[in-house]
N, C-alpha and C positions, 0 to 999 in steps of 0.2 A: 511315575508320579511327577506333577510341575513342579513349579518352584515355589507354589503355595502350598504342597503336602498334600493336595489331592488327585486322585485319578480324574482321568478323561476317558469318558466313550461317547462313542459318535462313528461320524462316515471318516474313513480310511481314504488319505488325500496327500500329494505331495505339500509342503510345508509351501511353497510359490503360491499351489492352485489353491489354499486356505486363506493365504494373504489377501490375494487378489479379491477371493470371492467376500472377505472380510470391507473392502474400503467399499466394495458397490456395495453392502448391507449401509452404510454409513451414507449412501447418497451418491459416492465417487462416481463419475460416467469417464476422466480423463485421468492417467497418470503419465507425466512430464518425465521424460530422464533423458539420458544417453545412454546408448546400450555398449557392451561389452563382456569381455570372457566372465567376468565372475557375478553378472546381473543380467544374462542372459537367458537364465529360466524361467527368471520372471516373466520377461517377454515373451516366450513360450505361453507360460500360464496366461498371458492376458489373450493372445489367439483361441484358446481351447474355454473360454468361460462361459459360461451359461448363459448370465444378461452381455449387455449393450454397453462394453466397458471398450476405450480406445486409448491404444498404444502410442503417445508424442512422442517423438525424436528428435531433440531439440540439438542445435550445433555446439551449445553447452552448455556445462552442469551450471553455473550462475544464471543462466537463463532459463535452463529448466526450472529451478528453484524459484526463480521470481514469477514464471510460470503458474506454480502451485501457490503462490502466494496471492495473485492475480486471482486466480480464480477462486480462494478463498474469502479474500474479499467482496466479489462480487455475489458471493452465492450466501452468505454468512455459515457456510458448509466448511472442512479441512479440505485442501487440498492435497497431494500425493504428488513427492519427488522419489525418481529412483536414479541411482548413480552405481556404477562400478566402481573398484578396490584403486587404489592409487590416485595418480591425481585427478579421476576424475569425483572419490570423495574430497579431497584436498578444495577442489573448485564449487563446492556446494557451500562454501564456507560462509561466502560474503551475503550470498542468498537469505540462507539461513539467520544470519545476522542479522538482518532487517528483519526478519518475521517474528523475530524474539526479540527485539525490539519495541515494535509495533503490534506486537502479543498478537499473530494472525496463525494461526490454528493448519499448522504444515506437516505432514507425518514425511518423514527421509526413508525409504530403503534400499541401504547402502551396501554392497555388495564385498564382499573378504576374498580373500584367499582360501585352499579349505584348512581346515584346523588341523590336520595331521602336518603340516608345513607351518604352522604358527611357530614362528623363531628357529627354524630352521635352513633361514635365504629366501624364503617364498616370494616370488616377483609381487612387489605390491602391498608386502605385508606391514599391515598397520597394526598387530595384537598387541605391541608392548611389549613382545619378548624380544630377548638376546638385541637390545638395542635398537627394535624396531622402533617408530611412531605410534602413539597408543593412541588407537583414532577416538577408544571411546572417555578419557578424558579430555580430548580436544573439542569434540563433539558434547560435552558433556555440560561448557562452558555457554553454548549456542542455543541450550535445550530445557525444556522440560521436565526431558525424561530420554536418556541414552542406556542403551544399550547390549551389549554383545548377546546374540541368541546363540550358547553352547553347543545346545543339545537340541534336538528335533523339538522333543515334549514341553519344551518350556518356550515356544512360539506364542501360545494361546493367551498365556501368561503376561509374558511383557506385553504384547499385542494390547492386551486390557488394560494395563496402565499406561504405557505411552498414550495411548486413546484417549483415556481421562485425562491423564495432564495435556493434554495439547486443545483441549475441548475448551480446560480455562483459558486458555490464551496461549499461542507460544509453538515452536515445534516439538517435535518428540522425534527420537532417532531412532533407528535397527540397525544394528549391525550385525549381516547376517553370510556366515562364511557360506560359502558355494556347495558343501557335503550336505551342509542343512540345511540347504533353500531346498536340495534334492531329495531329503528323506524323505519317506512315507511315516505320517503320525495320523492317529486316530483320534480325532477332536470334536465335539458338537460344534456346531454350526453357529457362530461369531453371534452374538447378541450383542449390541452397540452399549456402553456403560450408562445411569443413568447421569445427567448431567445434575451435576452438585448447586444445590439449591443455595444460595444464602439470602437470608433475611435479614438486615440487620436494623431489628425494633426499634433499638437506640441510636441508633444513628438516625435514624430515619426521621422518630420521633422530635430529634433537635434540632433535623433540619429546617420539619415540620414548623414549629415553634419560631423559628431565626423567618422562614418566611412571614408569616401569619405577622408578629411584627415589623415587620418591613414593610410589609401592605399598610400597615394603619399609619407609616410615617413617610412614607414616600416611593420609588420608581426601583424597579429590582430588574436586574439586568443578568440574562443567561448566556452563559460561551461553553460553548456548544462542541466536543471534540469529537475523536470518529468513531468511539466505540457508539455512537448511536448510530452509525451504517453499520458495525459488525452485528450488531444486536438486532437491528433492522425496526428503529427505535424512531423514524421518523415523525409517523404520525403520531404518537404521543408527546412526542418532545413540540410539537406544534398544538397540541392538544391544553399542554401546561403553559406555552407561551401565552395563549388567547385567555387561559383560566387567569392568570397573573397578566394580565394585560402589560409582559415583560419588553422591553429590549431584547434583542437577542444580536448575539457578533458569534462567528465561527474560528476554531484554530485553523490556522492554517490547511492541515490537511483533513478540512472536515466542510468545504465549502458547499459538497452533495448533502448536506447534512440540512441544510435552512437553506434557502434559495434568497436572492436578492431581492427577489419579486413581491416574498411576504412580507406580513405586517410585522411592524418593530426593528425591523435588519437592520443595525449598524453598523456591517461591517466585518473585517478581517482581522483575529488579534494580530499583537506581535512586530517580525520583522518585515512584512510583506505587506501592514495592516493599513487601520485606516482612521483616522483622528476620529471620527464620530462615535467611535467603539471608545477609545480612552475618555473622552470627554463622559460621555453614558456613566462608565463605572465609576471614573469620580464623583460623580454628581447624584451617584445613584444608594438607595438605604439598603441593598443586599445585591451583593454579589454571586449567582450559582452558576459553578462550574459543573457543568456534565461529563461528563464521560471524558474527561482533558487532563493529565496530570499536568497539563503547561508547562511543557519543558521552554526554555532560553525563546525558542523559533515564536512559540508561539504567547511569552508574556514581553518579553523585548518592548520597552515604554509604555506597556502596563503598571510595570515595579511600583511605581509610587502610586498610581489612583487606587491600585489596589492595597497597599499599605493604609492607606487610608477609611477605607470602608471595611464593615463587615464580608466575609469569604464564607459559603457552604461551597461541598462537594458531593458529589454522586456518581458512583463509579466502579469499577475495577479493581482499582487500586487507588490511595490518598495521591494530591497532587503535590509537586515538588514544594509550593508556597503553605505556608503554614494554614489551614481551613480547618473547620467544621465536618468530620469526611464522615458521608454513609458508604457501607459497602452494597454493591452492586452490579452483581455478575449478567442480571437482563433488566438493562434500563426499558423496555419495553412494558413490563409490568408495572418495575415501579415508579416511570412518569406517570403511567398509566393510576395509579392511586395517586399519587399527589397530584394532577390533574383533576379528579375527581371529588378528590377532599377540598379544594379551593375552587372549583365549578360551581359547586354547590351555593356557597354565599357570595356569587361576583354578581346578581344582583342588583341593578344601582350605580354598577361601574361604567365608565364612558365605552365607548365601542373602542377596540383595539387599534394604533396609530399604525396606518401605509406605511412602507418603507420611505426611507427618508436619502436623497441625492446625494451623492457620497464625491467627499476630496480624495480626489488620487493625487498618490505621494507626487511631488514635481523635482523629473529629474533633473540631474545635472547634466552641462554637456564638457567630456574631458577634454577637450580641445581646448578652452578657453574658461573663465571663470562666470560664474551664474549658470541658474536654470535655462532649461533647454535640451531636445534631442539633438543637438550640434546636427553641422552637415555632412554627415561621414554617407558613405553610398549603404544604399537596400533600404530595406523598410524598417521604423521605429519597430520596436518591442509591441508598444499599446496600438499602433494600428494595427499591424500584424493580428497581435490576439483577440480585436475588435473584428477583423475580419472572421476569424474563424469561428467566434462568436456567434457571428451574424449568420453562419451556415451551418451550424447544427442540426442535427435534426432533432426533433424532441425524443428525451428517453434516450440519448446515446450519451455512452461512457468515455469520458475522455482520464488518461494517464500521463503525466506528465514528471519527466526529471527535475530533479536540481538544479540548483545551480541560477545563471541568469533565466533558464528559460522559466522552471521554475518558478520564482519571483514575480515574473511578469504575468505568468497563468492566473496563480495567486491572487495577485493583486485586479487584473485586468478582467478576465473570463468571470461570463457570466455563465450558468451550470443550466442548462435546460433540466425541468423538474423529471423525475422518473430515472434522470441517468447517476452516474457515478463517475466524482472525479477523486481520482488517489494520487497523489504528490508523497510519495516516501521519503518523510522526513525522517526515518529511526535510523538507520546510517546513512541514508542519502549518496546511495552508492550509484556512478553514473553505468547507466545502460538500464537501469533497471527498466523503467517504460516498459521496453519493447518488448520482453518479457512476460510483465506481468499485463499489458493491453491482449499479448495473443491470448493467455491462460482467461482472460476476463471474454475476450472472445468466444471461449472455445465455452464457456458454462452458459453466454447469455444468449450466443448468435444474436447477435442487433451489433450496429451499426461502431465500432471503439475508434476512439482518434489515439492515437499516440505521439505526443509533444514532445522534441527533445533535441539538443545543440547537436553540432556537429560532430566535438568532440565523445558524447554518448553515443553518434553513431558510429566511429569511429573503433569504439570497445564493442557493442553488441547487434549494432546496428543492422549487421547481415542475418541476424533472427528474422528479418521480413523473409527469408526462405522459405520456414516455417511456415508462415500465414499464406505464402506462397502455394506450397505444396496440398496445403488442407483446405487453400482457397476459401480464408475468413473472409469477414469484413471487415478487411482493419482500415484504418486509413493513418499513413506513417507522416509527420510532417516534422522536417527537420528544418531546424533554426539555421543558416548555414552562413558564420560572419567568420571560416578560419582561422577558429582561436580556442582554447580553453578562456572561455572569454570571462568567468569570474574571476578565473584567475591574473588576467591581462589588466582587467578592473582592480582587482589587488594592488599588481604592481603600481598603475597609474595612482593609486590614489595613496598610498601606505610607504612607499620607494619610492617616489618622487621618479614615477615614470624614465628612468634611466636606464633599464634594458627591461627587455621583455624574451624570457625561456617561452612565452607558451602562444606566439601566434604562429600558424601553418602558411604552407604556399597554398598558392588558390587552388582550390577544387570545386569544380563543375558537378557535384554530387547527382540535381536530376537528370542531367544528360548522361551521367555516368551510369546510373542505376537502367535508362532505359534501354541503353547500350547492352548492359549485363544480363538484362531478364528484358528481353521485346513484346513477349505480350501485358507485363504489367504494367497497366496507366503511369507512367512517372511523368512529373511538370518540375520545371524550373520556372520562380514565381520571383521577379523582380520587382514588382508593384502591387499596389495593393486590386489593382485590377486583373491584373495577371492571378493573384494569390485567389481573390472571389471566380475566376474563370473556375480554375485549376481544380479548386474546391467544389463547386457546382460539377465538373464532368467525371469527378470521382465519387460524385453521390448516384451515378446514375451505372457504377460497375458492382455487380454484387458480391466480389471479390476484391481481395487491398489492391490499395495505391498507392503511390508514393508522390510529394510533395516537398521540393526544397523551395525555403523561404530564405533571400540573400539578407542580412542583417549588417550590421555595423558593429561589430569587434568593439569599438570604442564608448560606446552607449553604456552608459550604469543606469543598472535596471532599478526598478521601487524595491529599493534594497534599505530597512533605517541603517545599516552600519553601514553605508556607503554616502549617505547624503548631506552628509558632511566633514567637509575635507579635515585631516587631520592639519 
């Protein structure tokens, strides 16, 4: 019997080869991990499977995880991390963190010891007996939906709920000891759960209402977050902009979301943003948040215009500032009717306004007082990102870390339509990039850039092996001014620049890297000439490249907590 109190019959299958053949029912083509003694069946079963499922071995479990997280993203599909017993489930932590954070849809199968050794000494053992680590309320913190699989029979079981919960947003765990990855159970064949509908009439209906008067009295302005990439809510959420002849500004990490190039754009909320977005919502008779709970990043010198105005939300989840919230698990649909319901009578209305030429934040330069990029060596922030701007190809996905480089992506990059840019702002943990550009690689094949400081390549940076080995298309570009350079910006601006913990000795990173790996393109790009060469001979290898770009450590990026000195 499962652990819902009924029998199972079906095809008689090791509990792995049911797993496996369960995520490729679901869409899976990639599952991410590191392999090892107590997750090695599994890798078995993915060799022995029926379809067209492929084995990642990532150099680690944090990168695998952002892996599946990457590729979840890009696919609006789950993706699939698997790890081994000890620390390499320990190392899936911070991965995991982000995707439950950022409610991105990651199933973990994380491998045990076997159960006859649970609290016994067993190398690795995380059960919670006799003292151990009990992986599954640590894991339980991170998730969804955790769980230890006992007993063979009851695989099918959690399988089905972790599934469902990780569908509304979020990961879902297994944790599954080594005896019962290997048992033979008899189960039908995975049926994927339906996905949980919600409607919510009244909310909907008030929104309804909050818009329809804001039309008869003035300009309503939309910010725009990312659940309309996971939703894959684009065209609608453009559909409702033209119906409301809206404004529109984007969170931060939603700038694939509305392109600069359409009509109404004003811009970037937040800490990375851009005055013509705050000005908008002050001035404007309704505020609608999309898919945004607008955390700190992305309303940061919003606070007050938005205090001041009426607030709807549509969403996921309600937003952190007090609004009007409809629930809304596929913004797809439901732009898609209130598009529809205000289409109808527009009418009469003037034609929708072009984007409008937007103030970038004006840095400081640390060396001395007032704006400016000071004269420190390498190339500014903004031309830098202007250049890689300028070499895009259309329809490729760029990923971009924290931090200063971050900010300046942010702020600077413009997004060619069709691709996808993700900046993980849910813990903003560094390295992730690299990670999640191969996983976004490996579901989209087209073209991914991944942006990121030195100090991110420094923690996960040699995942270019990966891309290496599988010969993506990634293109890796590192920011390289040897420094934890927010951090060095901290001290300078908050410490009265008196010492600095966090600059490096110099490192020649593209010469190094082509040193380490000779057939990969790697460039060291001192100019902005050199950066458009470099850029240009790596659009022409169908496999990654590498790309360091020299920066200035002492530049403070379009950062608002930074641009004014305490």
């Amino acid at each position: 019997m499962g652990i819902g109190g009924r029998s199972h019959g079906g095809e008689q299958r090791r509990v792995v080869n049911y797993l496996v053949d369960a995520v490729t029912v679901l869409g899976v083509r990639h599952i991410f991990g590191v392999d090892g003694a107590n997750i090695e069946d599994l890798y078995d079963a993915i060799f022995d499977a029926d379809v067209n499922v492929t084995g990642v071995v990532a150099k680690h479990e944090f990168s695998a995880a952002t892996m599946a997280d990457g590729y979840a993203r890009s696919t609006s599909r789950l993706g699939v991390v698997a790890a081994t017993s000890g620390g390499g489930a320990m190392n899936l932590v911070a991965g995991l963190a982000e995707s439950y954070t950022s409610r991105v849809p990651v199933l973990a199968l994380v491998g045990q010891p076997p159960t006859v050794l649970e609290g016994d000494g067993a190398f690795q053992d995380s059960s919670g007996r006799a003292g151990s680590i009990d992986a599954a309320r640590l894991f339980s913190e991170i998730s969804r939906y955790c769980a230890r699989v006992e007993r063979p029979e009851d695989v099918a079981e959690h399988l089905e709920r972790a599934v469902s919960a990780v569908l509304r947003g979020g990961p879902g765990v297994l944790l599954l000891p080594k005896d019962v990855q290997q048992a033979t159970v008899t189960v039908p064949r995975f049926t994927p759960p339906a996905r949980r509908v919600v409607r919510d009439s009244v909310g909907l209906a008030r929104v309804a209402e909050m818009i329809a008067a804001a039309r008869r009295t003035g300009k309503i302005v939309l910010v725009v977050g990312d659940q309309v990439a996971r939703n894959d809510a684009r065209a609608p959420v453009r559909a409702l902009a033209v119906a409301l002849d809206a404004a529109v500004g984007v969170a931060p990490d939603a700038k694939d979301c509305y392109t600069a190039d359409e009509h109404g754009f004003c811009g970037v909320a937040g800490t990375m943003g851009h005055a013509e977005l705050v000005d908008a919502v002050r001035h404007s008779a309704l505020c609608l948040l999309v898919g945004t709970r607008m955390p700190v990043t992305a309303r940061a010198g919003l606070d007050g215009a938005l205090a001041g105005v009426p607030v709807a939300s549509i969403g996921a989840e309600p937003p952190y500032p007090p609004t009007v919230h409809a629930v809304s698990m596929d913004l797809g649909s439901t732009l898609a009717e209130l598009a529809a319901l205000f289409d109808a009578d527009a009418d009469g209305k003037p034609e929708p306004a072009g984007p409008q030429a937007l103030t970038t934040l004006e840095v400081l330069d640390s060396s001395g007082p007032g704006p400016g990029p000071g004269p420190g060596p390498g190339l500014r922030y903004r031309e830098a990102v202007e250049a890689i701007a300028a070499m895009l190809p259309a329809g490729s996905d760029v990923f971009a870390d924290a931090g200063n480089t971050g900010a300046s992506v942010v702020h600077h990059l413009s997004v060619p339509r069709g691709g996808r840019l993700v900046v993980a702002l849910g813990m903003g943990g560094m390295g992730y990039s690299f990670g999640a550009g191969i996983g976004s690689a490996f579901a989209r094949n087209r073209r991914t850039f991944v942006i990121a400081g030195d100090g991110a390549f420094f923690m996960h940076g040699l995942e270019l092996h990966t891309a290496i080995e599988h010969d993506l298309p990634v293109t890796f570009i590192v920011f390289n001014n040897n420094a934890h350079a927010i951090c060095v910006s901290r001290e300078q601006l908050f410490y009265r620049d008196r010492y600095s913990f966090n600059r490096f000795r110099p490192t020649l990173l593209g010469e190094g890297i082509a040193a380490m790996f000779p057939a990969l393109p790697a460039f060291a790009a001192r100019s902005v000439g050199e950066l458009t060469d470099a850029l240009a001979r790596s659009a022409h290898t169908e496999g990654p490249s590498f790309v360091a770009v020299d920066c200035d450590p002492d530049e403070i990026p379009p950062f608002l907590p930074f641009l004014t000195r305490p």
